[in-house]
C-alpha angles and dihedrals in degrees: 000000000000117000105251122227093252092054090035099062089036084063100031093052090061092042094055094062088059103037097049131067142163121344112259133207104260128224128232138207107245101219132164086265102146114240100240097179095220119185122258111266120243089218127042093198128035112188123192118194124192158090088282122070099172084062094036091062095045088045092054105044086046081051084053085055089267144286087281099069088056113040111042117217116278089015115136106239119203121196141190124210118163127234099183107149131343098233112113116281085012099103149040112272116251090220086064106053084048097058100045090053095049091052084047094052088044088061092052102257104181096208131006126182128170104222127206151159095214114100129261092258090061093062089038102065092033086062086227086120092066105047087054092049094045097056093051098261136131138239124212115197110199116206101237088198097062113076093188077073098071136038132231115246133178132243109204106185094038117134097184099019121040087173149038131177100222118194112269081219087072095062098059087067129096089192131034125189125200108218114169126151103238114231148108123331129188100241111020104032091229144073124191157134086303092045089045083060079077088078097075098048129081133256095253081048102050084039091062089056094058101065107178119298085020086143090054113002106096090213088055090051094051091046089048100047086044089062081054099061099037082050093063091040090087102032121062116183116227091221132357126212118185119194108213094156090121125339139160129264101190138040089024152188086035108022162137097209141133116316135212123181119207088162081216126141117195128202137185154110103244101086097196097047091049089051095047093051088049084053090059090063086076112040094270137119123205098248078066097070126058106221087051094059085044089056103046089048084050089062101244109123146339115284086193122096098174077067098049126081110230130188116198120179136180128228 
């Protein structure tokens, strides 16, 4: 029998005090990502709501101070969307990714690809292929199966993963921009900006994170969620941009499942901010979810959303 949220974050919670300690310096991969200096922003969350999401995600990157002031001109931008399944609030809007890649091409990427490991036929029946082909960008499938296809990188202030193989794909990019649905997941209750990192690792990576019982054992799910953090230790997105537009909060990450629909698109650079607001959409907060309170004691953002300054706006 799975856990269920309500017993999840009861036991989570107590597990927590004991799993987590201190906040650590984190540890970056040092690829050839351009330093834009790019000024610091008045606002950490920018939040669109409405019936257009295309609008939504160009409102809430301009709300962010614009494209431009992330991806220099000629810089190679690579993003990750995620296809996971075609079920309803399963996957990442194609009127998202469109519009992330127009405002990309606007500040003169020169070149901008959405990278993967799902199949074709993912992208295909999200309609998320066509979007990207339309605009004029590109798609990279990484073959999951074949390790020559990633590269071994350490994580040195890993406390469950000292390791990940990383797509070799990742490194030939100046930008990279996080672009995950929020919704349900089977172990840890929660996908976001952090769980979409698992994207770019391979499948004897992303193995090593599911011990046995990870979907009901409470000692699974904190190993799990704690992958999730050291994970993000080494690999800081450039921009996120979370479609919460509508997303299951059950069955997930596949679906169907039940739906809610905030018509909301959230964008940001704190991950764990970001995370914690998405929790919120849901009646959570990010001392709920495990990965969330890793991440935070791994320094890499404010839990906190009473600390960080949000703009919400309505279309």
């Amino acid at each position: 029998m799975k856990i269920n949220r309500r017993d999840f974050i009861k036991k989570s919670a107590s597990i927590g005090a004991f799993s987590v300690f201190g906040i650590g310096l984190t540890s970056r991969f040092k690829t050839k990502r351009a330093s834009i200096g790019r000024k610091a922003a008045s606002i950490d969350i920018s939040v669109a709501q409405g019936e257009d999401y295309f609008a939504n995600t160009l409102k809430a990157v301009e709300n962010l101070g614009g494209m431009e002031g992330f991806v220099p001109k000629g810089s190679k931008v690579a993003i990750l969307a995620n296809p996971q399944r075609n079920n309803p609030g399963a996957f990442t809007k194609p009127e998202v990714l469109q519009a992330a890649i127009k405002m990309c091409q606007q500040a003169g990427a020169g070149n901008i690809t959405c990278i993967s490991q799902l199949p074709d036929q993912n992208w295909e029946a999200t309609g998320l292929k066509k979007v990207v082909l339309d605009e004029g960008a590109h798609i990279v499938i990484i073959d999951r199966s074949d390790e020559s296809q990633f590269k071994t990188v350490l994580i040195p202030n890993g406390k469950a993963l000292t390791e990940a193989q990383i797509m070799k794909e990742f490194f030939n990019y100046d930008v990279f921009i996080d672009m995950p649905i929020t919704k349900d997941h089977a172990g840890n209750k929660f996908t976001g900006t952090m769980k979409n990192l698992m994207g770019l690792s391979s499948s004897k990576t992303n193995r090593s994170f599911h011990k046995k019982g990870w979907q009901t054992d409470i000692n699974a799910i904190d190993h799990l969620e704690q992958c999730i953090a050291d994970l993000n230790t080494i690999i800081q997105p450039d921009l996120c941009i979370v479609d919460a537009t509508e997303f299951i909060t059950t069955n997930g990450p596949f679906g169907p499942g039940e739906i809610v629909t905030p018509q909301k698109v959230i964008a940001g650079t704190d991950r764990v901010a970001v995370d914690s607001y998405c929790c919120s959409l849901w009646g959570l907060e990010g001392k709920d979810i495990l990965q969330i309170n890793k991440a935070f004691h791994h320094g890499l953002g404010e839990i906190d959303l009473n600390k960080v300054k949000i703009k919400e706006v309505s279309l």
